[in-house]
FIKE-79902 format. One record per residue (C-alpha): chain; x, y, z. Coordinates in Angstrom, 2 decimals, decimal comma. Layout:
N
{tigu "A" {X Y Z}}
...
END
This chain:
451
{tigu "A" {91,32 125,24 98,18}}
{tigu "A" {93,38 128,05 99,19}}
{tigu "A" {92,28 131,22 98,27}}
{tigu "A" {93,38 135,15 98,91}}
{tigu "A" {91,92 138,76 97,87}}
{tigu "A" {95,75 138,88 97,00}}
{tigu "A" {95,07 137,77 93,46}}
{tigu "A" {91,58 139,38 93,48}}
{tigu "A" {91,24 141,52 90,05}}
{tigu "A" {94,86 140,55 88,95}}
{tigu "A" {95,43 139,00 85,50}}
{tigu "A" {97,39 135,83 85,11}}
{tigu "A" {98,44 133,51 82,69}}
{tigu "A" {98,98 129,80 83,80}}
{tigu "A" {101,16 128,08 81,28}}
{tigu "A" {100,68 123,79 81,76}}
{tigu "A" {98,13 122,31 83,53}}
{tigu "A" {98,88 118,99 85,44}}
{tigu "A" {97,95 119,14 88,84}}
{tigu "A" {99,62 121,72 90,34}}
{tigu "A" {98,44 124,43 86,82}}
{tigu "A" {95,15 123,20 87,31}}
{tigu "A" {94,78 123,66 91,19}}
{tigu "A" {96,39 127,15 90,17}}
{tigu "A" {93,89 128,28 87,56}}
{tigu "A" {90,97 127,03 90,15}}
{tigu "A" {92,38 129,35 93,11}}
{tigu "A" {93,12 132,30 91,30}}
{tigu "A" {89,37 132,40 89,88}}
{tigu "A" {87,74 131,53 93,08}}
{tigu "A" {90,05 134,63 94,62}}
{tigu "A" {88,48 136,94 91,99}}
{tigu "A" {91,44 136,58 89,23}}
{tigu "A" {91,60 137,16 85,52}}
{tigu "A" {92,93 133,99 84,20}}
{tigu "A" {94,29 132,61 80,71}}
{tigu "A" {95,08 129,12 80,78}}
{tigu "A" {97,45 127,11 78,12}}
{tigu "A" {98,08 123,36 77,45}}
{tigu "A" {99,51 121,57 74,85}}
{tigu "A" {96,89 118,92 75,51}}
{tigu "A" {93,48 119,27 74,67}}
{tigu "A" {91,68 117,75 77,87}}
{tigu "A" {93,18 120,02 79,98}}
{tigu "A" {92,18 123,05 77,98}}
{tigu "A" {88,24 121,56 78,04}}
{tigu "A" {88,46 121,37 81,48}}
{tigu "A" {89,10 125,07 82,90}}
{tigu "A" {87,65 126,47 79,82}}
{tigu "A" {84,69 127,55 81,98}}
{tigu "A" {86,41 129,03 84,35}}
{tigu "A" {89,36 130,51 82,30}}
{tigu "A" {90,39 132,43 78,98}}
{tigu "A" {91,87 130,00 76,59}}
{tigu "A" {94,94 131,07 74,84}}
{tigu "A" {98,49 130,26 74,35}}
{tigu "A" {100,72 132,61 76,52}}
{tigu "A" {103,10 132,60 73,40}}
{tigu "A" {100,72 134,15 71,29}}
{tigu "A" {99,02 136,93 73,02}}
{tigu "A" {100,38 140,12 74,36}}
{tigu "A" {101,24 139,56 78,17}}
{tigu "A" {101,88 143,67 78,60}}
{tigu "A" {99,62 144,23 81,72}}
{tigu "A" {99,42 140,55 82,74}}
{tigu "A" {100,36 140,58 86,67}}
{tigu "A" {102,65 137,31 86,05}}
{tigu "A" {102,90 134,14 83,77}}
{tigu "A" {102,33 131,27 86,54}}
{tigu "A" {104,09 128,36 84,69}}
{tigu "A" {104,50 124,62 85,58}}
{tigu "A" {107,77 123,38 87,24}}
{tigu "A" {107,96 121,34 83,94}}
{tigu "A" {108,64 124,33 82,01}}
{tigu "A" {112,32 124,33 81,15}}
{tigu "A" {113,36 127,97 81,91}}
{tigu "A" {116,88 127,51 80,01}}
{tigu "A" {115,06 126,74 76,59}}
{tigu "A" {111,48 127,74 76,68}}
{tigu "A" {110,91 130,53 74,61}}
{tigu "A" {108,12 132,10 77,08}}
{tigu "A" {110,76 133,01 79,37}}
{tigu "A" {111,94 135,90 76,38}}
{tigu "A" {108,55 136,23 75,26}}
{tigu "A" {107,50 137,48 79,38}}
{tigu "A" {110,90 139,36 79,83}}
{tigu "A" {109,96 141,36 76,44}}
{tigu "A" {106,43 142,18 78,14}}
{tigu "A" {107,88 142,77 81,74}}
{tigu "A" {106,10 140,47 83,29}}
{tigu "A" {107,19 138,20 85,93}}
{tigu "A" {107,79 134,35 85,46}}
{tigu "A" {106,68 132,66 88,70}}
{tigu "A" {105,12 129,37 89,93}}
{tigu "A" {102,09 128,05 92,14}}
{tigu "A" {104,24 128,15 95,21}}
{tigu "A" {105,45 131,91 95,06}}
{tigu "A" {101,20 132,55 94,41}}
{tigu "A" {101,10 130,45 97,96}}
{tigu "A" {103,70 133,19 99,14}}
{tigu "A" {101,90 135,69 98,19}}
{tigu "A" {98,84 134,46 99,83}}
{tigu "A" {100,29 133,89 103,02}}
{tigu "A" {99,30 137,46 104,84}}
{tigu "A" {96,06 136,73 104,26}}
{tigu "A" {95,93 132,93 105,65}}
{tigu "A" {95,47 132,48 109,42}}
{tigu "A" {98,62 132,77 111,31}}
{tigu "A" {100,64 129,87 110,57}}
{tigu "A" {104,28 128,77 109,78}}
{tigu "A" {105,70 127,21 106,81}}
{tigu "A" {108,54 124,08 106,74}}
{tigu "A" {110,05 124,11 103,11}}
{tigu "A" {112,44 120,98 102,46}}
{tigu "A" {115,08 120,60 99,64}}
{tigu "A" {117,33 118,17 98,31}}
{tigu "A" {118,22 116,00 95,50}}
{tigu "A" {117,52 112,76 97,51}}
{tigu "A" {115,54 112,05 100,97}}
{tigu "A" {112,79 115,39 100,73}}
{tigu "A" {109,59 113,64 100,25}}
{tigu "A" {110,28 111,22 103,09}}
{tigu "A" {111,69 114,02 105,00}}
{tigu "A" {108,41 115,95 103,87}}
{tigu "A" {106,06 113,27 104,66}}
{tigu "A" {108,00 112,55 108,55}}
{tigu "A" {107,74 116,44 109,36}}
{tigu "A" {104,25 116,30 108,48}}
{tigu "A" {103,76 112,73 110,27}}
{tigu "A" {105,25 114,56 113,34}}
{tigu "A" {103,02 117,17 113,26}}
{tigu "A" {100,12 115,26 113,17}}
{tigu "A" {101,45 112,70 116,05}}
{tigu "A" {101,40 116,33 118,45}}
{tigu "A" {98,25 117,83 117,25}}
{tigu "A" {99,12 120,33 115,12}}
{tigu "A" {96,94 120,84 112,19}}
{tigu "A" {99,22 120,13 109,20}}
{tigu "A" {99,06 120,19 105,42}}
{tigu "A" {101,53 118,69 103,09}}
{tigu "A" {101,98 119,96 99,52}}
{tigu "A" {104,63 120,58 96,28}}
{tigu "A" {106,90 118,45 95,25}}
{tigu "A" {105,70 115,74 96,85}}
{tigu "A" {102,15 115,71 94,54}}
{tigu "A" {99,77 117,65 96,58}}
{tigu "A" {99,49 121,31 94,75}}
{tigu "A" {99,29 123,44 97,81}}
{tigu "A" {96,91 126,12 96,12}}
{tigu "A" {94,83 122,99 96,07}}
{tigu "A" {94,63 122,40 100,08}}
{tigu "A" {92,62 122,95 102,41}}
{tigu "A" {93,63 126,82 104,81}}
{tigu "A" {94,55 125,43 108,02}}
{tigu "A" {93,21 126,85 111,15}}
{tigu "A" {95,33 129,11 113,16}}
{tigu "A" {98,57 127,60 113,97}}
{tigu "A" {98,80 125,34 111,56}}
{tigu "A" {102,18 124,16 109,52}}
{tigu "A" {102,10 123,88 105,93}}
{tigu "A" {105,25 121,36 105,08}}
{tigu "A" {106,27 121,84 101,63}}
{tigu "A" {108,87 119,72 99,20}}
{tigu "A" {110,45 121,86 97,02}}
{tigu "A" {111,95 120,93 93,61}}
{tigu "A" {114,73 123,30 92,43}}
{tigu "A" {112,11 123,59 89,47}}
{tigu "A" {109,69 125,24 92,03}}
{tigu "A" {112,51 127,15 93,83}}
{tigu "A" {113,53 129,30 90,46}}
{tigu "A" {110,13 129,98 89,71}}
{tigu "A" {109,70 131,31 93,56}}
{tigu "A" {110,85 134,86 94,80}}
{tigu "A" {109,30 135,48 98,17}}
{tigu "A" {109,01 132,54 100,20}}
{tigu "A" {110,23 132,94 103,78}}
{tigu "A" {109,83 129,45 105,28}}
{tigu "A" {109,90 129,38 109,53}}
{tigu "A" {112,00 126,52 109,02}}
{tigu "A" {113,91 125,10 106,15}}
{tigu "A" {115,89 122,10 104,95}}
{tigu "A" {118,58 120,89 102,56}}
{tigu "A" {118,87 117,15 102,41}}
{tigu "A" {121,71 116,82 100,69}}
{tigu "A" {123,12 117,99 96,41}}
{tigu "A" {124,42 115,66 94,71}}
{tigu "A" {124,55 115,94 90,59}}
{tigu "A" {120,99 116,17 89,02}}
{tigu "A" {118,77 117,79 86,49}}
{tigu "A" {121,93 118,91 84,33}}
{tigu "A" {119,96 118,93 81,03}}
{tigu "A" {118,24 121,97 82,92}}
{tigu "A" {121,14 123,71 84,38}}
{tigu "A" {124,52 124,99 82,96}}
{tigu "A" {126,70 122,75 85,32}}
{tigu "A" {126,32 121,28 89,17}}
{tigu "A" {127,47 124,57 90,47}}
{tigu "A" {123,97 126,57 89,02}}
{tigu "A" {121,88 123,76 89,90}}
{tigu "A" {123,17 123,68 93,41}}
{tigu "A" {122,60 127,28 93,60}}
{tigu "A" {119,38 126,93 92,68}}
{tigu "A" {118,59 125,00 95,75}}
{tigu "A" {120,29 127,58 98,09}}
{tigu "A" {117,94 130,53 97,16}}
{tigu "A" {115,20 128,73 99,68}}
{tigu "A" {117,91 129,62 102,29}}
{tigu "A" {117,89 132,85 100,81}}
{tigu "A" {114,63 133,85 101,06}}
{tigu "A" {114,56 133,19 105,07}}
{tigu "A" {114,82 135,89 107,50}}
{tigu "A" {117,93 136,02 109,46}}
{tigu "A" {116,27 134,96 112,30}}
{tigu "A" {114,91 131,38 110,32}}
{tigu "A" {115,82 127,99 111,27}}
{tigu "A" {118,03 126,41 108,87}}
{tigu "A" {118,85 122,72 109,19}}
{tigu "A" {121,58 121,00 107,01}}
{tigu "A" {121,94 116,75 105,92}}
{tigu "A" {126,03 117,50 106,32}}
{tigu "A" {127,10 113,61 104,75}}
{tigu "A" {127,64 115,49 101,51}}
{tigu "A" {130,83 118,20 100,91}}
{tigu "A" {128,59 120,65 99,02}}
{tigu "A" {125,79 120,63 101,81}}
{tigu "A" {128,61 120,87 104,52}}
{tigu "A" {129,90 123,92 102,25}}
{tigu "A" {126,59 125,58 102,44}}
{tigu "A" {125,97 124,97 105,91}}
{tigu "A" {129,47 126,64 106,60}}
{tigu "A" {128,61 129,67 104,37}}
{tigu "A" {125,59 130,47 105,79}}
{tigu "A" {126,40 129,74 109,30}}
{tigu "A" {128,51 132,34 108,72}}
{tigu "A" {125,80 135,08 107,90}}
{tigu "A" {123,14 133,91 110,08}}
{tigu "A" {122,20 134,40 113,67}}
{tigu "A" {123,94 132,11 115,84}}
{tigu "A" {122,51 129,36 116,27}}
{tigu "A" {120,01 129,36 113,45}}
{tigu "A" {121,95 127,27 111,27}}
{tigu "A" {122,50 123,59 112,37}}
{tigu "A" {123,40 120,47 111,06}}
{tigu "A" {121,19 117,31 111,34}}
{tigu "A" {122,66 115,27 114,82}}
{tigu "A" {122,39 111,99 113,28}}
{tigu "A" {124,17 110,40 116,49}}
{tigu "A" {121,79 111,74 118,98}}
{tigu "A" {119,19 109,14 117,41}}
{tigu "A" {121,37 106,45 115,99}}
{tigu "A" {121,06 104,11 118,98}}
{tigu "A" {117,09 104,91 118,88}}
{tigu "A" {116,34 103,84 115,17}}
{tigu "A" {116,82 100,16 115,89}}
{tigu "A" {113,02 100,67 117,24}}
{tigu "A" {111,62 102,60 114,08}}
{tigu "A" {109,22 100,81 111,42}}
{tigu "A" {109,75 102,99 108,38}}
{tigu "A" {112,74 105,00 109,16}}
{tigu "A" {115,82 102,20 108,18}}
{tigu "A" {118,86 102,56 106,89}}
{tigu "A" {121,80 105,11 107,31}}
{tigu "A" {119,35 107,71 105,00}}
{tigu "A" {116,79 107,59 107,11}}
{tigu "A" {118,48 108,39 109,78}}
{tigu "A" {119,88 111,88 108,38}}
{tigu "A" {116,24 112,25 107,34}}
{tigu "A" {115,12 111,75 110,97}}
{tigu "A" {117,59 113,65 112,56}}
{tigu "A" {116,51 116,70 109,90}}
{tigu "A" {112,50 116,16 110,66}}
{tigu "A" {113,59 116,28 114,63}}
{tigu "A" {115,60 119,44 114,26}}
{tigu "A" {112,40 120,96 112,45}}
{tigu "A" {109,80 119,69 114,84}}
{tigu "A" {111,40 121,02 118,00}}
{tigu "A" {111,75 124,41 116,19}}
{tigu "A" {107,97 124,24 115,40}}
{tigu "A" {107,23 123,46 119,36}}
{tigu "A" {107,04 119,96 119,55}}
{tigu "A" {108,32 117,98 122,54}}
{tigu "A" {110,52 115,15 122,75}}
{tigu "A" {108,43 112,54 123,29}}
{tigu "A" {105,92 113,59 120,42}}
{tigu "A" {109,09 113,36 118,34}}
{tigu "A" {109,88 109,93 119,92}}
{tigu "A" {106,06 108,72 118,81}}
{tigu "A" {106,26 109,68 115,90}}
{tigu "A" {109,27 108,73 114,82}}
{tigu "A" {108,85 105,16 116,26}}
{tigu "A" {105,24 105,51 114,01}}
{tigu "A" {106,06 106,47 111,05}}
{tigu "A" {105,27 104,02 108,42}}
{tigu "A" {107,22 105,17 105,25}}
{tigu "A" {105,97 107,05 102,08}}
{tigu "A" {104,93 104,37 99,41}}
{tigu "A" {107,25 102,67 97,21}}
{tigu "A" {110,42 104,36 99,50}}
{tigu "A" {111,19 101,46 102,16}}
{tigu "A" {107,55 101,40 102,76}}
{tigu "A" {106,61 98,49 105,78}}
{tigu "A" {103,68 96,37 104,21}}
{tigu "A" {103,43 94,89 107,74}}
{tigu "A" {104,77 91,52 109,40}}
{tigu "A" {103,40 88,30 108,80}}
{tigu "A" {104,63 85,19 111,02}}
{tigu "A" {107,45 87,70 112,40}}
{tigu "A" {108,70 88,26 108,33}}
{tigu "A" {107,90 91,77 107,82}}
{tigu "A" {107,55 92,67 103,80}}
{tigu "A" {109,01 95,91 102,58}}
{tigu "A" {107,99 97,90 98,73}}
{tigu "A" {111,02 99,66 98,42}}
{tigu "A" {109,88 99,85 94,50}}
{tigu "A" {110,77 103,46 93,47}}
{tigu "A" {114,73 101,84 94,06}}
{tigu "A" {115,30 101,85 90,37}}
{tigu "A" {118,98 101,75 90,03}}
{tigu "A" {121,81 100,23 92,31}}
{tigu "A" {122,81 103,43 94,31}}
{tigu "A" {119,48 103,65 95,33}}
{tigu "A" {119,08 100,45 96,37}}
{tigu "A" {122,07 99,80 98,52}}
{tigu "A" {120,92 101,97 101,53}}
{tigu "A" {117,78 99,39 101,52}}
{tigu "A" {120,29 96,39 101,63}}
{tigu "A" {122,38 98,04 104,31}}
{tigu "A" {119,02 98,78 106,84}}
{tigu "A" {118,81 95,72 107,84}}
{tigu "A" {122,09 93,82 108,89}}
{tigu "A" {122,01 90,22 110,02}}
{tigu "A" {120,49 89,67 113,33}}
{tigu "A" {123,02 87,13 113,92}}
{tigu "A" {122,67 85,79 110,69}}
{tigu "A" {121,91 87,76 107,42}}
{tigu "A" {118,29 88,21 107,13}}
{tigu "A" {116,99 89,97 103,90}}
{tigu "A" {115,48 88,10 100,94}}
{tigu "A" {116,36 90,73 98,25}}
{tigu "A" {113,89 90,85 95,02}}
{tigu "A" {115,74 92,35 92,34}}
{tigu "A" {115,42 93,11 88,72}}
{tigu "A" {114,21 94,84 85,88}}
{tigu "A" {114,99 96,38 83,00}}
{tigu "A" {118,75 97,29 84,16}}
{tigu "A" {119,92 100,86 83,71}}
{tigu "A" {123,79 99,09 84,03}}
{tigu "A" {125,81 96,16 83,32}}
{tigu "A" {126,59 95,73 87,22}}
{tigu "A" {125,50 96,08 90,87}}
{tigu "A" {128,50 97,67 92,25}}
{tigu "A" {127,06 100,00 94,36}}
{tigu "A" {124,63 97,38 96,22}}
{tigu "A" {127,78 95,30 97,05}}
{tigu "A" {128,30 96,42 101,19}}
{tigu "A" {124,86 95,02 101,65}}
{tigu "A" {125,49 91,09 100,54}}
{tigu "A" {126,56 90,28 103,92}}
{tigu "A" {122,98 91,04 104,55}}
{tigu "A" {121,38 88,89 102,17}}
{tigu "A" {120,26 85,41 103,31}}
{tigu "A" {118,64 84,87 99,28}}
{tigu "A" {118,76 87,27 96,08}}
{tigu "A" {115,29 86,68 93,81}}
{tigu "A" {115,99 87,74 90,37}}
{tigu "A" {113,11 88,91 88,02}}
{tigu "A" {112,86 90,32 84,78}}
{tigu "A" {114,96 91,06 81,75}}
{tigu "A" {117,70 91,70 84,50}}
{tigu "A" {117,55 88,21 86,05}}
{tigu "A" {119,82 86,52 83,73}}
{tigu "A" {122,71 89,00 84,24}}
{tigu "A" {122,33 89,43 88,19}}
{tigu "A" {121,60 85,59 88,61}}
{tigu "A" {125,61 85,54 86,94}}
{tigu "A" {127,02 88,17 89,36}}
{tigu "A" {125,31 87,46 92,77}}
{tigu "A" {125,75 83,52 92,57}}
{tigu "A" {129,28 83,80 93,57}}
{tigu "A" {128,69 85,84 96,67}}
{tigu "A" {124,64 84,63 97,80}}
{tigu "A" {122,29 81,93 97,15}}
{tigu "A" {120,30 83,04 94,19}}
{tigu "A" {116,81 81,78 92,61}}
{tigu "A" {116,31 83,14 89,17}}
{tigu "A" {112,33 83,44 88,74}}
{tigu "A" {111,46 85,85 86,35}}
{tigu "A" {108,03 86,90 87,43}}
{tigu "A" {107,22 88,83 90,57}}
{tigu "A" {104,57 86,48 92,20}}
{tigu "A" {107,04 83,59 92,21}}
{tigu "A" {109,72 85,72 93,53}}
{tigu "A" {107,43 86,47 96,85}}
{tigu "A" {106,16 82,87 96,87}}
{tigu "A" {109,74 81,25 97,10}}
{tigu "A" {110,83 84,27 99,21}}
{tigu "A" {107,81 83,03 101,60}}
{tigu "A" {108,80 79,54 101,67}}
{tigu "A" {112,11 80,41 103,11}}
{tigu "A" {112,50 83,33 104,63}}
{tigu "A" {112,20 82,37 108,82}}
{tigu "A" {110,66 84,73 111,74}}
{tigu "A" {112,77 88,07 111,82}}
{tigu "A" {113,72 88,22 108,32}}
{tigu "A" {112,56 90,54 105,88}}
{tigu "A" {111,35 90,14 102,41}}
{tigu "A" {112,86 93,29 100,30}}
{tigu "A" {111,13 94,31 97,12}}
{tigu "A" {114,32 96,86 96,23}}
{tigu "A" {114,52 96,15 92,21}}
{tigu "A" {117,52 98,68 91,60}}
{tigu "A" {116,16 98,57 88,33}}
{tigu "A" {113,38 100,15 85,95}}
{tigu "A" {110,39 98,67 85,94}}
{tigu "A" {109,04 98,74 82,47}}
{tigu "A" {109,77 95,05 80,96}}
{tigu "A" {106,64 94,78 83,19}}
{tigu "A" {105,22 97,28 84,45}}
{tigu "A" {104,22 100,45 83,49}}
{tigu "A" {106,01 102,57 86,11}}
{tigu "A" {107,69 101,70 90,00}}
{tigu "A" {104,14 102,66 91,26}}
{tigu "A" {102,90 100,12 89,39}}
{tigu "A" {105,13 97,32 90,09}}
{tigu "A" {105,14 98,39 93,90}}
{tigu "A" {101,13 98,14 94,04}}
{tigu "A" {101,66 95,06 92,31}}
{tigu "A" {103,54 93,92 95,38}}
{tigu "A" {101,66 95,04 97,69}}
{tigu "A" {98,45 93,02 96,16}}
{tigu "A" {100,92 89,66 96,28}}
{tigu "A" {101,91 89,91 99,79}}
{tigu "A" {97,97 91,17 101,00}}
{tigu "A" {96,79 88,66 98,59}}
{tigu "A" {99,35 85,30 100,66}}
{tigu "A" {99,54 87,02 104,02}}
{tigu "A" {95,98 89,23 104,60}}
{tigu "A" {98,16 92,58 105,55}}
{tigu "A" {95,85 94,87 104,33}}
{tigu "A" {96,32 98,22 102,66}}
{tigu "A" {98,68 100,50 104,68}}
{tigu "A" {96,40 103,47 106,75}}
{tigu "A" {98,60 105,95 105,38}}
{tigu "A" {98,50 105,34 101,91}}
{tigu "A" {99,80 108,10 99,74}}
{tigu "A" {97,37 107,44 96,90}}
{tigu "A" {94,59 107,97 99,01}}
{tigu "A" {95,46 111,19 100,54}}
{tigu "A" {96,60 112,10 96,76}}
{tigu "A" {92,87 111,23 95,51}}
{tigu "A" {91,49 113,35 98,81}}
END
């Protein structure tokens, strides 16, 4: 647990607690902190009620409160905390501006923060991958599930890599990363923002809070990164603004487990750009890259059984997100991917996945989608409609030959049977250990979420 005589006599109110509110109220007590902790639910309450004033932030006078810590959940544009703090003059901020705050205090370190609508947990997860592949004590945390208040300090010279929600970033006012890193903006969260243009700038502010002299690195496939990368190019020191060289490592990925597809390789070229800020060499990079497994559920490598190697791309829950899985691998001379897809649909159609077919040897439709992508892939693939996900694999199995891969990439919900893409991708997982023997990835994210 990270703690600092920062917060030491200071009086906070932490408004949710899920993982990141309750790793929040735990810090700021250890550190010597007042605390008043709200939940709607009652478990959470029980839990720091030793530790922590109950009360509902709404209903108690916040006048010489130090700052309302709330949850990223916490919908600034509606939530009527937001007046009820401004009325009392008291700050609104979340558990990663308290990390801010604690930083003087910490041993001397640097901080990676990485943004994005798509790509920054992977990104996340490779920078920290990379940092453990050269020695360098590393901690991930944010976004990506791991509340940072709730880590471990690092020793000195360690990197704390953080994914940052645009949530996080608006409820965050002094955070000046050593590195930073857009992915890419594309339109999301709009029931939370007034239009594209204020969520986008919501994402900028991380660029904001850097020092002149920071490392920013830009994913320029999108026009509205490319259109922040020129603006702040612009105001920065030369050569402190870059975007990601995807061509210096396009020839290379051909040789990476984890890292396929035309996404992966802006994600790799970002991760690179970071890790040779924070000191690390070229062939570190190299190792790791060539190492890194994938985070669960995101293009995740299982492992390879008699040369077919099994992939849990589960968290692929519409079409657009599963056509970058289709186009990783193309056919090797012929196509080579036995594609299990289905779900409960989100759409009538699979547009999107359509300049991956080539690389489909066999599509494997489950679930209440089967009927309706059995219809449209037919024409263009050989199809076997098999509703459950066990027979999909088996049948898979039985024809899939050495080099091919066997693609869990649904590009639809999960929940005609399963209670969530976690779910269905551990479900996966158990199948293939269960026929093949590949055991349990080493770099499971559930463990290190449980650590």
């Amino acid at each position: 647990m990270i703690l600092s005589p920062a917060f030491a006599g200071k009086r906070y109110a932490v408004l949710g607690l899920a993982r990141s509110g309750l790793a929040t109220v735990g810090s700021l007590y250890a550190s010597g902190a007042h605390v008043t902790a709200w939940d709607r639910r009652p478990g959470p309450r029980d839990e720091v009620a030793p530790i922590a004033t109950i009360a509902d932030p709404l209903e108690i006078d916040l006048r010489g409160y130090d700052a309302v810590v709330l949850s990223p959940g916490v919908p600034l544009n509606t939530h009527p905390i937001v007046e009820r703090a401004r009325e009392a003059g008291v700050p609104l901020i979340g558990d990663i501006e308290l990390f801010a705050l604690a930083r003087p205090t910490l041993p001397r370190h640097k901080v990676v923060g990485i943004t994005g609508t798509n790509g920054k947990s992977t990104t996340t997860a490779l920078v920290h991958h990379l940092c453990e592949t050269a020695g360098l004590p590393a901690q991930m945390g944010g976004n990506i599930g791991l509340p940072i208040l709730g880590q471990e300090p690092l020793p000195p010279g360690g990197v704390y890599v953080l994914e940052l929600s645009s949530y996080q970033i608006d409820l965050t006012w002094s955070l000046d990363c050593e590195a930073a890193a857009l992915t890419n903006i594309t339109p999301d969260h709009l029931d939370r923002y007034a239009s594209f243009e204020a969520y986008a700038s919501s994402k900028a502010r991380l660029f904001e809070m850097q020092g002149r002299d920071r490392l920013a690195v830009f994913g320029c496939e999108d026009a509205p990164t490319r259109a922040f990368y020129a603006e702040l190019a612009v105001r920065r020191l030369a050569g402190r603004v870059a975007c990601a060289d995807t061509a210096a490592l396009a020839e290379r990925q051909r040789g990476w487990i984890g890292l396929k597809g035309p996404h992966n390789l802006q994600n790799a070229a970002i991760a690179s750009a970071i890790a040779a800020e924070l000191g690390i060499g070229a062939q570190a990079i190299e190792r790791g890259l060539a190492s890194f497994h994938g985070l669960p559920h995101r293009m995740e490598v299982l492992g390879t059984f008699n040369g077919i190697t099994f992939v849990n791309d589960s968290k692929a829950t519409n079409p657009a997100s599963t056509a970058p899985a289709l186009s990783a691998y193309p056919p090797d001379p012929e196509p080579r991917v036995h594609w299990i897809v289905g779900g409960l649909p989100k759409g009538d159609d699979l547009d999107e996945c359509a300049p991956g077919f080539p690389n489909v040897a066999a599509a494997y439709t489950i679930g209440e989608a089967g009927p309706r992508f059995s219809q449209i892939l037919s024409p263009v693939m050989h199809v076997e409609r098999c509703e459950m996900l066990s027979e999909a694999v088996l049948r898979a199995m039985a024809a899939a030959k050495p080099g091919d891969v066997i693609l869990l990439s649904p590009a639809c919900a999960s929940f005609d049977q399963f209670k969530d893409y976690e779910a269905r991708g551990d479900a996966f997982r158990q199948i293939v250990g269960g026929l093949t023997g590949i055991p349990a990835a080493e770099h499971d994210f559930a463990a290190r979420s449980a650590a």
